[in-house]
PAVOVEX-569099 format. One record per residue (C-alpha): residue in one letter; x, y, z; residue number from 0. Coordinates in nm, 3 decimals. Each point is the difference from the previous one (the first is absolute). Example, Ala and Ser with C-alpha at 12.3 -4.5 7.8 and 13.67 -1.06 7.14 Angstrom:
# PAVOVEX-569099
r res A east 1.230 north -0.450 up 0.780 n 0
r res S east 0.137 north 0.344 up -0.066 n 1
//
This chain:
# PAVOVEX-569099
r res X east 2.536 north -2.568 up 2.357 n 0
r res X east 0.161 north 0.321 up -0.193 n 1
r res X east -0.211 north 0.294 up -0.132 n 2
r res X east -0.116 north 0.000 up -0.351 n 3
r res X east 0.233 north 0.149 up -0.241 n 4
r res X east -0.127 north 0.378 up -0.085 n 5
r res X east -0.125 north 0.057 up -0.305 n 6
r res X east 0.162 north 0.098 up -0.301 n 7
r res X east -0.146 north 0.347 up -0.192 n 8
r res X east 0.003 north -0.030 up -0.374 n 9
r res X east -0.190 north 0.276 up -0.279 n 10
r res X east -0.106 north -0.137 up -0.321 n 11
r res X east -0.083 north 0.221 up -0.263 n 12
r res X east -0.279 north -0.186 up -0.160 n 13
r res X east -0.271 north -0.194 up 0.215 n 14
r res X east 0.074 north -0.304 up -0.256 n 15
r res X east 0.352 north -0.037 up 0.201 n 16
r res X east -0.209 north -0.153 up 0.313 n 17
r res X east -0.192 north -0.298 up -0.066 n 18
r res X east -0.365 north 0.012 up -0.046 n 19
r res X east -0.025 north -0.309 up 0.290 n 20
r res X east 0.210 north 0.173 up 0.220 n 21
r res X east -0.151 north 0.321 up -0.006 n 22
r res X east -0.328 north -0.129 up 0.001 n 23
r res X east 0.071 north -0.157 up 0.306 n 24
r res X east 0.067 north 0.265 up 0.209 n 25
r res X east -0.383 north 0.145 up -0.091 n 26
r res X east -0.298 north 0.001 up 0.240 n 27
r res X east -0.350 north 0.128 up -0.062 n 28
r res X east 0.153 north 0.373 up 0.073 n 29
r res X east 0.198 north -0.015 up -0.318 n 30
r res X east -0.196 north -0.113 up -0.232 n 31
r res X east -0.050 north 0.064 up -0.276 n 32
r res X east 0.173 north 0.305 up -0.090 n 33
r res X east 0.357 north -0.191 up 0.190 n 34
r res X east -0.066 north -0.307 up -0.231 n 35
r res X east 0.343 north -0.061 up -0.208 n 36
r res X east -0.233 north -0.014 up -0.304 n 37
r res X east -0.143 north 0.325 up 0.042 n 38
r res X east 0.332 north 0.140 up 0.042 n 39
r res X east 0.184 north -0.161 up -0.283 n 40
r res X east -0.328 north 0.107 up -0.221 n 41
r res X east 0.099 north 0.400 up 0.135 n 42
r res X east 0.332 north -0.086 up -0.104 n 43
r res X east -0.027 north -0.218 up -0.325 n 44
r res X east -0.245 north 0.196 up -0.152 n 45
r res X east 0.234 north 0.335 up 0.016 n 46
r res X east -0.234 north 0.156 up 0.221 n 47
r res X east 0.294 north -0.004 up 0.236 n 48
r res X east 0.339 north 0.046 up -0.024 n 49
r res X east 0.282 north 0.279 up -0.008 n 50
r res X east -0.155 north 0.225 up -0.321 n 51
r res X east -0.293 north 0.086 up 0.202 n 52
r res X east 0.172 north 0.008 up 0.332 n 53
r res X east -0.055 north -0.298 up 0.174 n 54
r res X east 0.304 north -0.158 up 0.089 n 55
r res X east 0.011 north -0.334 up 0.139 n 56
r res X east 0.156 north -0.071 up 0.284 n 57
r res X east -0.169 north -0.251 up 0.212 n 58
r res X east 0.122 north -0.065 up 0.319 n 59
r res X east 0.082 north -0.386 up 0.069 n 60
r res X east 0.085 north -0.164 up 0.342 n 61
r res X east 0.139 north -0.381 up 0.000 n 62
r res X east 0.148 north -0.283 up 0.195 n 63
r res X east 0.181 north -0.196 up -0.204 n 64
r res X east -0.221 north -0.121 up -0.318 n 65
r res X east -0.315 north 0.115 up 0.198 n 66
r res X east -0.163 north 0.358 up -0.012 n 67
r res X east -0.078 north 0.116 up 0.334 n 68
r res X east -0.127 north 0.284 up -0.098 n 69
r res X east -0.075 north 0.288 up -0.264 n 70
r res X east -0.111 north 0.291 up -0.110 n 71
r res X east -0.110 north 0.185 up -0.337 n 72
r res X east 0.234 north 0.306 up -0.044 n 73
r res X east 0.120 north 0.249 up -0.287 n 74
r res X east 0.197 north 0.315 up -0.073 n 75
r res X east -0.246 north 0.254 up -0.062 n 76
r res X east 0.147 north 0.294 up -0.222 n 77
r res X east -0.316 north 0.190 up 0.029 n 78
r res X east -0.350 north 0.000 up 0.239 n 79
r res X east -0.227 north -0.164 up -0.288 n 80
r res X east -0.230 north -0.275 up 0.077 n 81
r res X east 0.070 north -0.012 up 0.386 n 82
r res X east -0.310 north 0.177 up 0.162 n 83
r res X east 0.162 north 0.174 up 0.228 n 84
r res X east 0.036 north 0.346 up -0.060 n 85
r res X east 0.355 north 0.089 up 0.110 n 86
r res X east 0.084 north 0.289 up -0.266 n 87
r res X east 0.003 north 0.283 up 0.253 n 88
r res X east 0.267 north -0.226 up 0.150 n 89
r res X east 0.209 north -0.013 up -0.301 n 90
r res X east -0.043 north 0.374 up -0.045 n 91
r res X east 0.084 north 0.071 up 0.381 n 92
r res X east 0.311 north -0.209 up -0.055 n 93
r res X east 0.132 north 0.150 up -0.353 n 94
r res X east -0.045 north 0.363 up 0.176 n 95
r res X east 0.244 north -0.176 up 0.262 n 96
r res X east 0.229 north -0.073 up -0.261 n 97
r res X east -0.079 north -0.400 up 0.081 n 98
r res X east -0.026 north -0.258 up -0.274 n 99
r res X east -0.367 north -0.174 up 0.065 n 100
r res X east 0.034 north -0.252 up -0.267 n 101
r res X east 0.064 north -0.271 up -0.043 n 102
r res X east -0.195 north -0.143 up 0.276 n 103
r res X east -0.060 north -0.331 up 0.090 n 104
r res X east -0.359 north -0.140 up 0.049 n 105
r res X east -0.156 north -0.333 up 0.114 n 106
r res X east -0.292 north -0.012 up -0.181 n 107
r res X east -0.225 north -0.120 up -0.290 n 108
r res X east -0.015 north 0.198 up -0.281 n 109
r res X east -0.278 north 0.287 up -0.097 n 110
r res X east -0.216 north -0.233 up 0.286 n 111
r res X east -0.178 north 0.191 up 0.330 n 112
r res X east -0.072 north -0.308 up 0.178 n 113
r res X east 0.076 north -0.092 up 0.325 n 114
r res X east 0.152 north -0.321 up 0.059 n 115
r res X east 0.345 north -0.176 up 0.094 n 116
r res X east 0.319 north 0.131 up -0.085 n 117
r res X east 0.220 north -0.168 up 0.171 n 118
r res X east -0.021 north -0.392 up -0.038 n 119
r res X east 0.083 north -0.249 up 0.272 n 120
r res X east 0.054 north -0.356 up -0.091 n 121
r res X east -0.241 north -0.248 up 0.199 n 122
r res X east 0.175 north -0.107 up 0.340 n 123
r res X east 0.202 north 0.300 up 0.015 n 124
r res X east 0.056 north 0.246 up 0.268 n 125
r res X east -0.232 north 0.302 up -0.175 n 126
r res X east 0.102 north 0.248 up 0.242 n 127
r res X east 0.362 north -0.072 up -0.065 n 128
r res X east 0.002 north -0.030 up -0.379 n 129
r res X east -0.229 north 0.350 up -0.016 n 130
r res X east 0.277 north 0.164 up 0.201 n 131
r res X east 0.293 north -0.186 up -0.211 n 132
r res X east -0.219 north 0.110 up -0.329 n 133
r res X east -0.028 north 0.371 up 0.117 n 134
r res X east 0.334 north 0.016 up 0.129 n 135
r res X east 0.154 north -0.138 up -0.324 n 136
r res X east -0.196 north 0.257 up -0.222 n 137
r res X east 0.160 north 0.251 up 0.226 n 138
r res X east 0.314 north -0.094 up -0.041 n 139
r res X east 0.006 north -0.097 up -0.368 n 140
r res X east -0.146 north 0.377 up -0.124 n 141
r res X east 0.297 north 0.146 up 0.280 n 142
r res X east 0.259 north -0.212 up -0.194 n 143
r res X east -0.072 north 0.100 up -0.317 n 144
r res X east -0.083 north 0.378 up 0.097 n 145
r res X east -0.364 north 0.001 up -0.138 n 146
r res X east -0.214 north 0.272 up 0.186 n 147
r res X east -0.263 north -0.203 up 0.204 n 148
r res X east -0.231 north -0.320 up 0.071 n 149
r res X east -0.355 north -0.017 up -0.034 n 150
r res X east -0.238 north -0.252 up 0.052 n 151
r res X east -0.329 north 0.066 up -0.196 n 152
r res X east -0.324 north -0.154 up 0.131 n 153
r res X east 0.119 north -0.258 up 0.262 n 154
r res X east -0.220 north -0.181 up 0.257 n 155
r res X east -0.056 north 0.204 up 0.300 n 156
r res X east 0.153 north -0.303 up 0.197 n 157
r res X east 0.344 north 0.063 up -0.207 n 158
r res X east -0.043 north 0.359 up 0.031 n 159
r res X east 0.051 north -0.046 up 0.365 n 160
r res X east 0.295 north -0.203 up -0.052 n 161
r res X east 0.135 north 0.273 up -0.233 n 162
r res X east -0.095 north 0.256 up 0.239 n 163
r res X east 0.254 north -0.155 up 0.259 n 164
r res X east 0.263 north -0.028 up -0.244 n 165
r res X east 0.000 north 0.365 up -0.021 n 166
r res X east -0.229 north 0.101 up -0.315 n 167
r res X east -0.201 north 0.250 up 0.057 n 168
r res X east -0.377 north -0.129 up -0.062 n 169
r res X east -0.261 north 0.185 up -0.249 n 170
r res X east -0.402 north -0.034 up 0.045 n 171
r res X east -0.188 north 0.040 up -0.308 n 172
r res X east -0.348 north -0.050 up -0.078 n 173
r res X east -0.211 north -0.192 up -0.233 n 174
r res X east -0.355 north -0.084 up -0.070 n 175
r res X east -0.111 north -0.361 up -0.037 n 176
r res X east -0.308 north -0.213 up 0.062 n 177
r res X east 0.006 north -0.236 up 0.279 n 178
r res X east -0.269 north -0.318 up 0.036 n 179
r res X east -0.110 north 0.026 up 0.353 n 180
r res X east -0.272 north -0.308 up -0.101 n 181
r res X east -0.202 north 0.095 up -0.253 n 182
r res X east -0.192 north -0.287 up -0.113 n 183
r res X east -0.085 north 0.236 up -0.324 n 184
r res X east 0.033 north 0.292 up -0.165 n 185
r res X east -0.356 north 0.117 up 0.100 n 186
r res X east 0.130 north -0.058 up 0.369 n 187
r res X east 0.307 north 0.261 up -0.152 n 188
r res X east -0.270 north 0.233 up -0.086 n 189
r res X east -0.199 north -0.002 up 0.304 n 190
r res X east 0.299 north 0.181 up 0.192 n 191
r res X east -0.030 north 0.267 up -0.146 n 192
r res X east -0.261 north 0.304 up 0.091 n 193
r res X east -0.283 north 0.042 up -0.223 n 194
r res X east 0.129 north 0.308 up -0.193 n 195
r res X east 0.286 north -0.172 up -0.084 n 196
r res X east -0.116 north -0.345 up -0.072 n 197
r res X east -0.207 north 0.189 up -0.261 n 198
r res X east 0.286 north 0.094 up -0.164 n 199
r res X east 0.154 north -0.279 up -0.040 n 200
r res X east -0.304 north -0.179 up -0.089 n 201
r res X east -0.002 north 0.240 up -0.320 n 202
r res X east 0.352 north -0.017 up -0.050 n 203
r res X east -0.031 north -0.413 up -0.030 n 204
r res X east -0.270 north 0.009 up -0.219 n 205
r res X east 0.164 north 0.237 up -0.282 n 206
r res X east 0.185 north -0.334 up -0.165 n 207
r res X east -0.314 north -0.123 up -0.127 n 208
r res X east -0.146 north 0.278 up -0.114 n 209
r res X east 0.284 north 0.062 up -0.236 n 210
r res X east -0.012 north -0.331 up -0.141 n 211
r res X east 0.278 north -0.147 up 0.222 n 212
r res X east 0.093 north -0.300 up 0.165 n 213
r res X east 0.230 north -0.085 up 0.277 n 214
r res X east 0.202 north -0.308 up 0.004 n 215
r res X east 0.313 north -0.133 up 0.209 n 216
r res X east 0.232 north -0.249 up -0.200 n 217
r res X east 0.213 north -0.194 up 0.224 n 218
r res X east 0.159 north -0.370 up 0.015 n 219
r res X east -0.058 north -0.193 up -0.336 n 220
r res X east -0.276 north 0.343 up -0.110 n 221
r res X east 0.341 north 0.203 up -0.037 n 222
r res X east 0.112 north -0.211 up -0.393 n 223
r res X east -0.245 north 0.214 up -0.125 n 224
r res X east 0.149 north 0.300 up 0.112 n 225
r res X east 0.288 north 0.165 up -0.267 n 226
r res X east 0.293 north 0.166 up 0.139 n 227
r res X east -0.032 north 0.273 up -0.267 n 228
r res X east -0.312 north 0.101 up 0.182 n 229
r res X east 0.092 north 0.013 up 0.327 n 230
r res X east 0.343 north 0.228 up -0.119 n 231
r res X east -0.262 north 0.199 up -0.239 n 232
r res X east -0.222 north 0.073 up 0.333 n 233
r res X east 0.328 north 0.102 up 0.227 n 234
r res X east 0.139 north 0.194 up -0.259 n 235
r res X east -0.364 north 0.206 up -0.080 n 236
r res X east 0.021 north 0.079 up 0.392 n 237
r res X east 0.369 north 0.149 up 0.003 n 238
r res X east -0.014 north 0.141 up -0.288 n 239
r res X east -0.268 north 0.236 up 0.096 n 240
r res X east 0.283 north 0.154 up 0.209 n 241
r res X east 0.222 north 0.255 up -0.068 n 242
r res X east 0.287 north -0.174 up 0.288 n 243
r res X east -0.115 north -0.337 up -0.147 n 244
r res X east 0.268 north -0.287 up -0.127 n 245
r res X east -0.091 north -0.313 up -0.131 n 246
r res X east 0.221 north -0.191 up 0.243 n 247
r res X east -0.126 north -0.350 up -0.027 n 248
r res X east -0.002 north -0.171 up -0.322 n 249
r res X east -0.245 north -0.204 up -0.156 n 250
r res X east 0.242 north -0.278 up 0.043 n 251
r res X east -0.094 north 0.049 up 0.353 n 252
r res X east -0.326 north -0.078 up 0.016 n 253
r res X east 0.059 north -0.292 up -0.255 n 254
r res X east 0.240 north -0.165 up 0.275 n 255
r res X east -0.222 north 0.107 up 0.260 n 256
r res X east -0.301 north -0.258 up -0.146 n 257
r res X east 0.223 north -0.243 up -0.129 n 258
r res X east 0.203 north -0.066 up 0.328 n 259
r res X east -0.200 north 0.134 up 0.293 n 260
r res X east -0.332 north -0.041 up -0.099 n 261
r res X east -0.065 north -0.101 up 0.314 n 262
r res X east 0.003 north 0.315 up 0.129 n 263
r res X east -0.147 north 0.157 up -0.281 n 264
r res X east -0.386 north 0.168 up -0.029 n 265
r res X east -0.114 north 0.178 up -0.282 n 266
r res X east -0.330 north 0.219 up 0.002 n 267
r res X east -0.143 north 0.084 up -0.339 n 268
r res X east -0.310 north 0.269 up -0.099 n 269
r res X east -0.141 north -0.107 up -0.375 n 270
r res X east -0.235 north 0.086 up -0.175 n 271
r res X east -0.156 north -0.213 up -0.244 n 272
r res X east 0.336 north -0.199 up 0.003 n 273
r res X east 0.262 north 0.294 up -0.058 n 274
r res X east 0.212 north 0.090 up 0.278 n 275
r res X east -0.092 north 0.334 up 0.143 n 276
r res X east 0.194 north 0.014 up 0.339 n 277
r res X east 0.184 north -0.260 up 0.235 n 278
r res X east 0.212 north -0.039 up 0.315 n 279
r res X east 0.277 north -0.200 up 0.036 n 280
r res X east 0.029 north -0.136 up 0.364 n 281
r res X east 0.248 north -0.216 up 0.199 n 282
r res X east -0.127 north -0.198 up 0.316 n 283
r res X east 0.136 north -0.148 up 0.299 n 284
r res X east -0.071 north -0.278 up 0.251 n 285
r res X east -0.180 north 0.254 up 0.170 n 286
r res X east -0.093 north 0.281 up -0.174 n 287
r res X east -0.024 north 0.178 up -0.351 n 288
r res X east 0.150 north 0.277 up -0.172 n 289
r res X east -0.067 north 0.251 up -0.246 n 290
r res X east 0.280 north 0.089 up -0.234 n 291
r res X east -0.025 north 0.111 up -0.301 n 292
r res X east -0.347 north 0.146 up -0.200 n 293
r res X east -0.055 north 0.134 up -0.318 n 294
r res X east -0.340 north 0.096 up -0.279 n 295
r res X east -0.018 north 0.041 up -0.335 n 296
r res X east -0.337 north 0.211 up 0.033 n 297
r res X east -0.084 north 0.249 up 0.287 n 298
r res X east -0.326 north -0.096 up 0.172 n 299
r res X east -0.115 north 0.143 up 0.326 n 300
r res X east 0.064 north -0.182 up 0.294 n 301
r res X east 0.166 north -0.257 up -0.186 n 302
r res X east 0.335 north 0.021 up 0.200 n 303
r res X east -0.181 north -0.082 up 0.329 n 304
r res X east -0.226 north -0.305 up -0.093 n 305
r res X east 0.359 north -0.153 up -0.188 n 306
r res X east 0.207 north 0.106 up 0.257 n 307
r res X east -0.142 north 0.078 up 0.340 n 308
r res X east -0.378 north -0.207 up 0.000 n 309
r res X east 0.024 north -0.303 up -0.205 n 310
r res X east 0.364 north -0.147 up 0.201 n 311
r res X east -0.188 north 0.095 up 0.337 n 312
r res X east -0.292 north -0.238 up -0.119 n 313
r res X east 0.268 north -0.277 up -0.117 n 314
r res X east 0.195 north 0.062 up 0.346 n 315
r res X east -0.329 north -0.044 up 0.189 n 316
r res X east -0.054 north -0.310 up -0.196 n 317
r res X east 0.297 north -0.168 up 0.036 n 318
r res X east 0.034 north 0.045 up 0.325 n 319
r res X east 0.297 north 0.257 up -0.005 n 320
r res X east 0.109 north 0.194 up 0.321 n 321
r res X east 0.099 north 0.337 up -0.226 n 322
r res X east 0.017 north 0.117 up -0.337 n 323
r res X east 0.265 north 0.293 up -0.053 n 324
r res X east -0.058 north 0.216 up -0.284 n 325
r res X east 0.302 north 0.191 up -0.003 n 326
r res X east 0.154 north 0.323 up 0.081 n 327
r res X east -0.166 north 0.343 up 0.028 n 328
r res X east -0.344 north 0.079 up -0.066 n 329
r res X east -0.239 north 0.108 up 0.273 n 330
r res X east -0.307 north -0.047 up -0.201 n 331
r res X east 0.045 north -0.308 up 0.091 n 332
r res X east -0.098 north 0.114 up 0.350 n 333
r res X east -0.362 north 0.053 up -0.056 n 334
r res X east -0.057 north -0.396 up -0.158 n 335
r res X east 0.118 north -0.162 up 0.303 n 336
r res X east 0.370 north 0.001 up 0.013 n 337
r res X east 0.135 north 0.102 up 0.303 n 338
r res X east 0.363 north 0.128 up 0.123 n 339
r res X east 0.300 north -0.223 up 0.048 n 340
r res X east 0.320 north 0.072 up 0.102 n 341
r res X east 0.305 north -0.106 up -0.238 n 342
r res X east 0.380 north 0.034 up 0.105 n 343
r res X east 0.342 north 0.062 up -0.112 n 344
r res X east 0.341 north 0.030 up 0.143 n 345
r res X east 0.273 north 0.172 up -0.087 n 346
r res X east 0.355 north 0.111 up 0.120 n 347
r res X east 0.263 north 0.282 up -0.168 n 348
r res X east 0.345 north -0.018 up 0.052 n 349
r res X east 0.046 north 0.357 up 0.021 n 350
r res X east -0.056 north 0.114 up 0.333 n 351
r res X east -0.165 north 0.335 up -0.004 n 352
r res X east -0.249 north -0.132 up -0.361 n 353
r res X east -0.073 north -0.293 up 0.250 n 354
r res X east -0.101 north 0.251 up 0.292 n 355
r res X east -0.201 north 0.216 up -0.227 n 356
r res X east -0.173 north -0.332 up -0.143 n 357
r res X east -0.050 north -0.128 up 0.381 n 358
r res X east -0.166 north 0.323 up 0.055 n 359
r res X east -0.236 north 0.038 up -0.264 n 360
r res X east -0.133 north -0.344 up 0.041 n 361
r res X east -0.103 north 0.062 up 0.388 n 362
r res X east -0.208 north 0.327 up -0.133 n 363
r res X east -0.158 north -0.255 up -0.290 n 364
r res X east -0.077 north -0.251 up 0.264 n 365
r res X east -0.172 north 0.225 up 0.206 n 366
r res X east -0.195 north 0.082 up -0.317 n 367
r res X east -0.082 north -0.317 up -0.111 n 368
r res X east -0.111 north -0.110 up 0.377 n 369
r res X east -0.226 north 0.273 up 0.018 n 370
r res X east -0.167 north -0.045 up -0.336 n 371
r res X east -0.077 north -0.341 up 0.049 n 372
r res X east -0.364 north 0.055 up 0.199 n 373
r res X east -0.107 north 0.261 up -0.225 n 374
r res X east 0.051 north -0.216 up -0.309 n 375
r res X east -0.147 north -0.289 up 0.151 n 376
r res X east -0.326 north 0.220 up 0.051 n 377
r res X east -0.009 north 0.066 up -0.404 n 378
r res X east -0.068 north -0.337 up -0.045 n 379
r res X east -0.382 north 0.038 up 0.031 n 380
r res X east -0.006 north -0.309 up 0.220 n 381
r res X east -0.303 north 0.009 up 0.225 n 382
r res X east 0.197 north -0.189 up 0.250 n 383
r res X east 0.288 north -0.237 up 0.058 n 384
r res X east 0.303 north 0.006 up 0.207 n 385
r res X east 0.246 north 0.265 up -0.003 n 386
r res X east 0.331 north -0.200 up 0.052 n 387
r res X east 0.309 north 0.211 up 0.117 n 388
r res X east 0.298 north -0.044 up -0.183 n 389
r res X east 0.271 north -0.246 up 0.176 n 390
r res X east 0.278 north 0.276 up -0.026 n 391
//
């Protein structure tokens, strides 16, 4: 019997060029559902994405014939905006080097610090050997066309390995997210904590109704009363209280977002007396669920944390969940329960000495990150519980 034909690399420049079924198919519970086609045609058909605010696309395609093999979600990057990864000292390092940093190319989803796959394997295939072919062709297509580097942005830490022995040098980051190790309720939540601290929160969680507020999640057939101009009105009230803020996604956006992935979609709303006051506008998985993007129309204290941190712990714990992942940054989120995780990255510069440099300063930051890890899993407040080390 001969060997398979290899696959063929192709680059479309709009997700819409690969069927929806097709792409789809390569998903698994790792990629969803921030790898769905939807969500990514809603980045890009809503103008959120595209080549005026720097996000090229350029996603990465394997196939055999009329079937896709494989793929990945790629694009130029002009700039650093929306990735997550803070890699302007090496753009800075390389301009003093008289090297061109950008443009860059990137496998990754747009303005989103979530883990998950990114690089797709058709069912029945070879993984190992279409990760490889997938790295290898990034590699090779950002050489060709003299673009500065490759980075892949949040993968799984299985690919990471895989990446790892194609020759990208591997970043550890950290993030703080809640993870269900079988709470039967939130009370059960509670009771980890020591007393001091269980106070706290106990204060904290009762601040809602004392201002007149109440806490609701909208998801599944809940979400046709939700209006698009709110949810874009609460996301732009958030980045507009920043000086480095842009209004990169639209409220088309969010319209597309309810209208073809509601699925996936979970909205929390604070009211009072019927008028929206605050809300959170969440996307969840098979597995878990994820905070994305918050905003309020009035300041109250504590607010943030009951919308965003408290009242998706209690829906994770009654659903079921195994981990609910807030987002980037924020160690205050330490103290309510959320403990350290490692996130990754990978990423390899075709100049020789910026690559060194890079290589360097990411064995220092590992080092870093390693050694933080106990001491921010004590801040927790946890009266006990495991302390897991990490894998890598």
């Amino acid at each position: 019997m001969s060997d398979p034909l290899p696959p063929t690399l192709r680059i479309h420049r709009a997700i819409t060029e690969v069927p929806r079924g097709a792409w789809d198919a390569l998903l698994d519970d790792a990629g969803r559902p921030f790898l769905e086609w939807a969500f990514l045609a809603a980045l890009e058909e809503s103008a959120s994405v595209g080549p005026h605010v720097g996000w090229h696309p350029h996603h990465l395609t394997l196939w055999r014939g009329a079937r896709l093999v494989a793929a990945a979600p790629a694009y130029l990057k002009d700039d650093s905006h929306g990735e997550f990864i803070a890699d302007g000292a090496w753009a800075t390092a390389a301009e003093r080097l008289g090297v061109r940093y950008y443009p860059k190319l990137v496998l990754a989803v747009p303005f989103t610090p979530v883990t998950g796959r990114r690089l797709l394997v058709a069912p029945g295939e070879d993984r190992p050997a279409r990760e490889a072919e997938l790295a290898r062709a990034a590699l090779e297509y950002a050489r060709a066309r003299s673009f500065s580097s490759v980075h892949v942005l949040f993968p799984t830490e299985a690919e990471t390995q895989a990446l790892e022995a194609a020759g990208y040098a591997v970043r550890l980051g950290v993030q703080y997210q809640w993870r269900n190790t079988g709470y039967g309720s939130f009370e059960d939540f509670l009771g980890r904590f020591h007393t001091r601290r269980r106070n706290q929160l106990r204060r904290e969680l009762r601040a809602p109704a004392t201002q007149g507020l109440t806490l609701r999640t909208l998801r599944g057939q809940a979400l046709s009363e939700v209006r698009p101009d709110d949810l874009y009105r609460l996301y732009a009230s958030t980045v507009d209280k920043y000086p480095w803020g842009m209004r990169l996604l639209t409220r088309d956006f969010f319209a597309r977002m309810l209208s073809t992935l509601p699925h996936a979609c979970e909205v929390v709303e604070a009211r009072r007396e019927g008028r929206l006051v605050a809300g959170a506008f969440n996307l969840v998985g098979p597995r878990a669920l994820y905070g994305r993007y918050w905003g309020c129309l009035e300041e109250h204290p504590f607010l943030h944390f009951n919308v965003c941190l408290y009242h998706p712990v209690a829906e994770a714990i009654s659903r079921g969940l195994e981990r609910f992942e807030p987002g980037a940054g924020g160690e205050h989120k330490l103290i309510r329960g959320f403990e350290p995780s490692l996130t990754w990255s990978a990423h390899l510069l075709f100049h020789p000495g910026v690559d060194r440099a890079v290589r360097s300063f990411l064995e220092h930051e590992r080092a870093a990150v390693l050694a933080g890890l106990p001491r921010w899993r004590a801040e927790t407040g946890f009266k006990r519980g495991p302390l897991v080390p990490p894998t890598r």
